[in-house]
N, C-alpha and C positions, 0 to 999 in steps of 0.2 A: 753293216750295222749289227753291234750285239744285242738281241734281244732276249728280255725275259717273259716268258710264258709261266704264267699261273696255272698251278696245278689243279685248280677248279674251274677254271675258264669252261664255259662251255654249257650244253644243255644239264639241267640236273635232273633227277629219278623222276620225278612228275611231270615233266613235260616230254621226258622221254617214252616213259607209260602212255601218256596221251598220242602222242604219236604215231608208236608203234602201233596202240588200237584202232586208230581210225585209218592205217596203213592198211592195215590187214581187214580192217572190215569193208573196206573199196577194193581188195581186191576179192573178197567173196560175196560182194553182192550187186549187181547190176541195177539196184534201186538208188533214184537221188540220195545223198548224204547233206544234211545240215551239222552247223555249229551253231550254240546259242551264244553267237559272241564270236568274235579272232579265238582260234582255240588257242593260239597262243601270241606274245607282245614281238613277232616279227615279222614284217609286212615281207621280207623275201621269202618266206618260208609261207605264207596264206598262198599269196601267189601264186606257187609250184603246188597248193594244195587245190586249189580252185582247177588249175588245169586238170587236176586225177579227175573234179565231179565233185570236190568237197566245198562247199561255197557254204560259204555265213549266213543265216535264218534271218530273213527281211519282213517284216510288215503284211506284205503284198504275199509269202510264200503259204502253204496251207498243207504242208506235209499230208499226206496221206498213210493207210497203214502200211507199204511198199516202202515207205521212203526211212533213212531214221536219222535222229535228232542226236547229237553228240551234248550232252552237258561239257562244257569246256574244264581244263583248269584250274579255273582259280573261282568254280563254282557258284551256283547258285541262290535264289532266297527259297527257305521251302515253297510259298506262294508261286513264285516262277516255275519248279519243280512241276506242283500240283499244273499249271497252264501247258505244260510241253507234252505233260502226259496224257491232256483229257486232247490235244491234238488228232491221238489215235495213232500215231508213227511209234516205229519203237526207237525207246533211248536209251541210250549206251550212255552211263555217267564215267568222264574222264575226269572227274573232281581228282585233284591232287591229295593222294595217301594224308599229308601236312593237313590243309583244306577241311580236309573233310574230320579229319583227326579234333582242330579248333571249334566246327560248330557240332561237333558233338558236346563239347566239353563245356560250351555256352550253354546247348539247351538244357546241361546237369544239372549247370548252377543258376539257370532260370527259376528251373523245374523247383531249388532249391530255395525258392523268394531272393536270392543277391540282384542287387544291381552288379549290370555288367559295362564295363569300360574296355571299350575296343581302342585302340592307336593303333592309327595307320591315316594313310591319305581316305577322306570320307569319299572322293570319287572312284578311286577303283573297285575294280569289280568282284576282287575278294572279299574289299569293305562292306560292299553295300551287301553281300550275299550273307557275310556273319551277321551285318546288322539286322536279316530278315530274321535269322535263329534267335535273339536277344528281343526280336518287338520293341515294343516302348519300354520296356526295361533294359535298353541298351543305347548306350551313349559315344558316339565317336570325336576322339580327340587329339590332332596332333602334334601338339608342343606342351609345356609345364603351365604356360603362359594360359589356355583353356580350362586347367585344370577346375578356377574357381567358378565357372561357366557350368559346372554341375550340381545338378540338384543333392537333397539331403539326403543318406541313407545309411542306411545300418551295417548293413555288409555289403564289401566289393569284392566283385571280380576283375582284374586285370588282363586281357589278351592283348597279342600284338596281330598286327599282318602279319604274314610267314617272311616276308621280304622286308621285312622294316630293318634300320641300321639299329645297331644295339644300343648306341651309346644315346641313339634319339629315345627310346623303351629305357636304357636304364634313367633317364633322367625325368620323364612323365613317372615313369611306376611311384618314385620316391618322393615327386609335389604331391601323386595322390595316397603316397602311405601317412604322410605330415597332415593331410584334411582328413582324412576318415578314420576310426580308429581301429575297424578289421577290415582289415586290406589284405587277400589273396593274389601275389601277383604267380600266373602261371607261364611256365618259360614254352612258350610257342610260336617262335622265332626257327624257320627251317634248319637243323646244321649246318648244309651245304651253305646256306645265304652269309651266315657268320662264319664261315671257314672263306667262302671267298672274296667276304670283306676284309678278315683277317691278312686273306694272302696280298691283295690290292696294298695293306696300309704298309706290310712288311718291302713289296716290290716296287712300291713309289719310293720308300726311301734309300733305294739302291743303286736306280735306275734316275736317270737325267729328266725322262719324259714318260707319259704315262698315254696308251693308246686303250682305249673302252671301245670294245664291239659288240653291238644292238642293235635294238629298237629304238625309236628314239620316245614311245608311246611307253617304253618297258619302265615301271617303278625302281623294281631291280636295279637296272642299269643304270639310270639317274645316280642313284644311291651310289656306284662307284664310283663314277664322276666326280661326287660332290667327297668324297674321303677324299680321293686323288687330290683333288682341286686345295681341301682343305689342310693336307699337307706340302703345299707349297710346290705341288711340280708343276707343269705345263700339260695340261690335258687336252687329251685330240679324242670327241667321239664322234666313231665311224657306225656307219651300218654295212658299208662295205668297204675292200679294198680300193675301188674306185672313189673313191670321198677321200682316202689320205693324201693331206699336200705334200709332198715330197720337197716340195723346196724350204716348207718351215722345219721339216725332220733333217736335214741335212746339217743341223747346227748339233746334232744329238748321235754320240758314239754309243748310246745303254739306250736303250728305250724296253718298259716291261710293258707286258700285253695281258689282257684279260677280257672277259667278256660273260652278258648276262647270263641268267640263268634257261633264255629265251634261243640265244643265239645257237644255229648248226653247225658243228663241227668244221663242214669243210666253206663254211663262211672266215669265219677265223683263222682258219689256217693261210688262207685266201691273203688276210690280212697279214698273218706274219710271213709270209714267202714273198708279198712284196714288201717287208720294209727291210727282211735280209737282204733283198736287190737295193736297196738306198745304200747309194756309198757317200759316208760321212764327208764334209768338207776338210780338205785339205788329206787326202786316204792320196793312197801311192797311186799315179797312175796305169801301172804294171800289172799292179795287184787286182785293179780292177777291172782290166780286160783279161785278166788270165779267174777271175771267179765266171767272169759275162760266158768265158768260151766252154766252163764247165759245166754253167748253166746250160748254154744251148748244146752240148751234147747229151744231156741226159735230157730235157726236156723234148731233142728231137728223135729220140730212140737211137741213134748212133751210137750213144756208151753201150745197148743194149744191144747192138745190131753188130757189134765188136766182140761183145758176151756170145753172143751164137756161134760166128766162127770159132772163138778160141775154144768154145765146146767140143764144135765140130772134131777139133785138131787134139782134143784132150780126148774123146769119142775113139779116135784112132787109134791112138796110141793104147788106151784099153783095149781094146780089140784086138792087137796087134797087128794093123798094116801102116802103109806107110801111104799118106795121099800127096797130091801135087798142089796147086794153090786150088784150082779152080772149085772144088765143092767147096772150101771156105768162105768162096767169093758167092758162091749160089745161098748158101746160108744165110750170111751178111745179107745180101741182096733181098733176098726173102723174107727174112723177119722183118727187116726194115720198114720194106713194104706193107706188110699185112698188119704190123701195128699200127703201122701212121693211117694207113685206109680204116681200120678198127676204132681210132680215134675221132676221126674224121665221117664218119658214117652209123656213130652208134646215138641215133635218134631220141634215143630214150634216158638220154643224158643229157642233152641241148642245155637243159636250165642251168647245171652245173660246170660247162666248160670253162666258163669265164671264170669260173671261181678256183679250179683245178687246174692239173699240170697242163692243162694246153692253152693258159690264159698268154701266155710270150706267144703260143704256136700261131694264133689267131692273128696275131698281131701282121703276121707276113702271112695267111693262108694258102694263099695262092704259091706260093714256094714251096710248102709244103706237100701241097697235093701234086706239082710238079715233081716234088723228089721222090714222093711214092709211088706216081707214076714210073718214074724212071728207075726206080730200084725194082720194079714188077716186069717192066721191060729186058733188064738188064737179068735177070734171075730164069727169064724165059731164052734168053740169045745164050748165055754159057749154056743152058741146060739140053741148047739143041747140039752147040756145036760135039757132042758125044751121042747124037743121033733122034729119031724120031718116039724111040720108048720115052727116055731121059723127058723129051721137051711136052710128051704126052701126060707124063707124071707130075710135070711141074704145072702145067694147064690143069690138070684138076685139083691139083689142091688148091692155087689161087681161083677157079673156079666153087670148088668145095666152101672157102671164105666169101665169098658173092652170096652163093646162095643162104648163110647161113646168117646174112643180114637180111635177105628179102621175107617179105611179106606172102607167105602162101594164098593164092586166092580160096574162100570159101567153098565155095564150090565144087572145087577136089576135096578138100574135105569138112563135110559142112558136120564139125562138134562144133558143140557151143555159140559165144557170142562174142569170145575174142577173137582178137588177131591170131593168124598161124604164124607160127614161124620158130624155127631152130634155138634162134635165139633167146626164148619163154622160156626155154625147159631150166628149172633150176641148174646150175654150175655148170650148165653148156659152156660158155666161156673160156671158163678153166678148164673143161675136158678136152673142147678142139684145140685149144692153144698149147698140150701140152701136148698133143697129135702131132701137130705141125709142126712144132719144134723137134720130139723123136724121128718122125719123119728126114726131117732134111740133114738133122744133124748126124742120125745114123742109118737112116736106111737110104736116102740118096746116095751117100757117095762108096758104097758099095754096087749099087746101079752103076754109078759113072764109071766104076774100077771093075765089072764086070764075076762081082767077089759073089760067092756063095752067099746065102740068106739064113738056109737053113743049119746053123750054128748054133750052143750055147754061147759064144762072146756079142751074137748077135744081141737075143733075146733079152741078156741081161741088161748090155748097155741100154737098148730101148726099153726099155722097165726102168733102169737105174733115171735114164733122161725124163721120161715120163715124170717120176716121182718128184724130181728136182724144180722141175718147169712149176707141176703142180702145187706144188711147196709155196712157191714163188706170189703165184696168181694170189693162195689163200691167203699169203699174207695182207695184200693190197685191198683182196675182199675185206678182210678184217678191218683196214684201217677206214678203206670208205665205207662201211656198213650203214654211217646215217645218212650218207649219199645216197645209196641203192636201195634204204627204203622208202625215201622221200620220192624216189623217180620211181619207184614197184617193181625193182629189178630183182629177181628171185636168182640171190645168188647161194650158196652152200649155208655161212653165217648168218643168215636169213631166214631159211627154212630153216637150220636146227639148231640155229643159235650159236655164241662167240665162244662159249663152254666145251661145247663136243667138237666147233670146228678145230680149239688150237688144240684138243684131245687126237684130234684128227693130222692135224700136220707134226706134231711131234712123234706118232705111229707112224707116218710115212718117211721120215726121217730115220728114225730107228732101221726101217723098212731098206730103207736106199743104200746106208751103211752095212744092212745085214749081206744083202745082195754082190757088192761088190767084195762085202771079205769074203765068201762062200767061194765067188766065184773066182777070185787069186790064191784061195786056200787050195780050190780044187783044180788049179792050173786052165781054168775053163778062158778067163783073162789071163790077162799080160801082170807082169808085177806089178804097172803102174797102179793097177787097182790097190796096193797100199798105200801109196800118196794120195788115192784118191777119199782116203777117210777123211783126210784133213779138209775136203770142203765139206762135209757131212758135221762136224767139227765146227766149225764156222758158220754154217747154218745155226746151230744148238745156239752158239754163242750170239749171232745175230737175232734169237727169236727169243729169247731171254731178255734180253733188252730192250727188244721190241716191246713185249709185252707187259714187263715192268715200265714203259713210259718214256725209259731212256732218249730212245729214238722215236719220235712221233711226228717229226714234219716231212711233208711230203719229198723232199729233194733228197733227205741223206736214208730215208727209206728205202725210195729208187736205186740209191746208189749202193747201199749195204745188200740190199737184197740181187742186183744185178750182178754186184763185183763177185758173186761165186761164179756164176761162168768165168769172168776172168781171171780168177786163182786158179782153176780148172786144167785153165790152157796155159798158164804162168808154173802149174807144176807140170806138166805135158812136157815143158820145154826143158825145164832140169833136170826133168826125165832121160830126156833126151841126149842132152849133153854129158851127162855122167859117163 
């Protein structure tokens, strides 16, 4: 199925703001956290906040000064303000930039004797918070139809919700410019809300079917529903991938996709990765078991576990030896494993598998955890039959992955009042994964070949692999970043932000091509190492794209971002054969 994704879909600047701060302030403070209110309109996303320790402000709760109170949003009345603060907790206002921008600009023209005229829904909770700025000098109204529903006055002020549809605001402002004779209407209608109402109204009309992912509480997302709807296509709103029928989508070759301003990145995506798996009615039978078998090679690490060895064998040939199958087969065998158990064992992710690449994996688990089993078996039995070092080397680095999912007991080392464990440390992840990959790719089968260590072709290629591996990981950091800070995963992107990390991968890029010309300039490498720019090349070209937007669903990322190990070993071989 071809779908269109809207280029605004997705969370916007303020509920990203809010996010990010109540993120980051659960994970520095071991005092309860409140919201006064859903901080934001998606109940999958309270959820997984509730489980951090962040739970919604009840009646029955009595904050203390330990504990603090998050202003949500889409903000308060000053009155509610003034109650949260004589609490004694302290509060962190996440009032949205927008939000808060609006009831400053009411209490100007209070301050100013105007009557003020708010449109919006009078029950949300943006509404009733400006209507607290305005007092009894403020009127909520919304349709043209209430217009004459308002009392006499002199001078008006116009505001919108930040989320209101425009064309509902252009059409109140102008019943109430026709009744009063000074009528200020001020444009405070979020941009992002009217850009991605615009994109909705432009990709309904292109598109067969129109799929909305939210909340179903969100006003936002109502609102696209209701343009979609009111341009005549067939609208599906989801809050998740599980909610789309697949057998009413099966009538529909185009479908465009969008979603609130509420909704998490890798909810959405969730959404569109399964309706690219909807194969249209009447689609080639062929065609659709030959995407099903590409899908389950990169979903089960296999297209990546194909990428190791042909490294391995592109590794080689930089170096200049010549190996036999068996370290390719220990390669494959090993990353295979260490991924699918990294998948399968990273706890601090639970919330989000169903939504991510391993929602197929789940689907047959237990096959899964079988094949990692046996690919960790199978990595340990080659690794012996060249003797007792070889099988001791392999045992701890898949030991070295054990431990760097477990939980250290307190005890040994009692800092603090976290968990211990390997895995807390920022960009651990990416640092051992790019270990174990140089590891097996170039320093095992020098082990198995009984080859010297101490070399320049050694050093470099494992510095070269390093960088590549690492390359790799921060892209995927990059792409789940609202993943990883919804589950508190302190990953590179995270501590220091999306800015210095791709500052960071395009230095290490630079880095990995600088390495390998040095080292075929200086005869240190084989000449392969001038074929080997062209994946350094392909990277540039792959993260470019990436970055610009290009590529942003989780399947052809995997795949653009793996397929350099297989260029790697795909020029290894021309190498070869010349």
């Amino acid at each position: 199925m071809k779908v269109l994704l809207a280029e605004t879909a997705g969370f916007c600047k303020g509920v990203r703001r809010a996010m990010t701060k109540v993120l980051e302030h659960s994970d520095q403070t071991a005092g309860p956290i409140f919201t006064d209110g859903p901080l934001i309109h998606n109940p999958q996303t309270i959820d997984i906040l509730e489980k951090r320790g962040v739970r919604i402000l009840k009646q029955s709760d009595h904050p203390t000064g330990s504990d603090t109170v998050f202003i949500r949003t889409h903000g308060v009345t000053p009155e509610r303000r003034r109650e949260i603060a004589e609490m004694g907790a302290f509060v962190c206002d996440a009032t949205c930039p927008d939000v808060a921008r609006i009831q400053g600009l009411i209490r100007r023209h209070r301050r100013a004797g105007e009557t003020i005229v708010i449109v919006g829904d009078r029950t949300h909770a943006e509404v009733i918070g400006l209507k607290g700025y305005a007092d009894e000098a403020g009127f909520v109204i919304e349709s043209p139809e209430e217009v004459s529903q308002l009392p006499e006055a002199r001078k008006v002020c116009v505001v919108a919700q930040s989320t209101l549809e425009r064309s509902v605001y252009d059409r109140v402002s102008r019943a109430v410019k026709e009744r009063y004779p000074e009528v200020e209407v001020l444009d405070t209608i979020c941009p992002s809300t009217y850009r991605r109402q615009d994109d909705i109204r432009r990709l309904s009309l292109e598109a067969e079917a129109v799929v909305v992912v939210g909340g179903r509480n969100s006003a936002n997302t109502r609102h696209l529903v209701q343009i979609s709807e009111g341009n005549g296509r067939p609208t599906f709103h989801v809050e998740t991938a599980d909610e789309l029928d697949e057998n009413s989508l099966k009538r529909f070759r185009r479908v465009a996709v969008t979603a609130g301003a509420s909704t998490p990145n890798w909810i959405l995506m969730q959404v569109v990765d399964r309706l690219r798996e909807i194969d249209p009615e009447g689609s080639s039978l062929l065609l659709r078991r030959l995407k099903q078998f590409g899908r389950f090679l990169v979903k089960s690490n296999l297209f990546l576990a194909l990428g190791s060895a042909m490294l391995c064998y592109a590794n080689s040939r930089l170096m200049g030896i010549s190996l036999g199958w068996l370290p390719y087969a220990v390669a494959f065998s090993f990353i295979l494993s260490v991924h699918l158990i990294s998948h399968f064992t990273d706890q601090g992710n639970l919330e989000l598998k169903k939504s991510r690449r391993l929602s197929s994996l789940h689907m047959s688990s237990k096959f899964f955890v079988a094949l990692a089993a046996v690919a960790a078996a199978s990595a340990l039995l080659l690794a012996a039959t060249h003797g007792v070092i070889p099988l001791l080397v392999m045992l701890s680095l898949i030991a070295l992955g054990t431990v760097y999912r477990m939980d250290l007991p307190l005890r040994i080392f009692p800092v603090g009042t976290r968990k211990l464990s390997l895995r807390l440390i920022p960009a651990s992840k990416d640092l051992f994964m790019a270990l174990g990959w140089s590891f097996v790719t170039v320093f095992f089968p020098l082990l198995l070949k009984n080859l010297p260590f101490l070399s320049p072709a050694f050093f470099l290629t494992f510095f070269s692999t390093f960088l590549l591996v690492t390359v790799r990981s921060l892209v995927f950091d990059l792409r789940d970043l609202q993943g990883d800070l919804i589950v508190g995963r302190e990953t590179l992107p995270t501590v220091i932000g999306t800015k210095w990390t791709k500052v960071m991968v395009y230095s290490m890029v630079a880095l990995q091509a600088s390495i390998i010309a040095t080292g075929a300039l200086f005869g240190w490498l084989s000449r392969f190492g001038w074929y080997m720019l062209a994946v350094a090349a392909y990277v540039c070209v792959y993260l470019v794209l990436f970055h610009r937007g290009t590529i942003k669903r989780e399947t052809p990322v995997e795949v653009m971002g793996d397929s350099q190990f297989i260029l790697a070993g795909l020029l290894a071989f021309f190498y070869s054969m010349r």
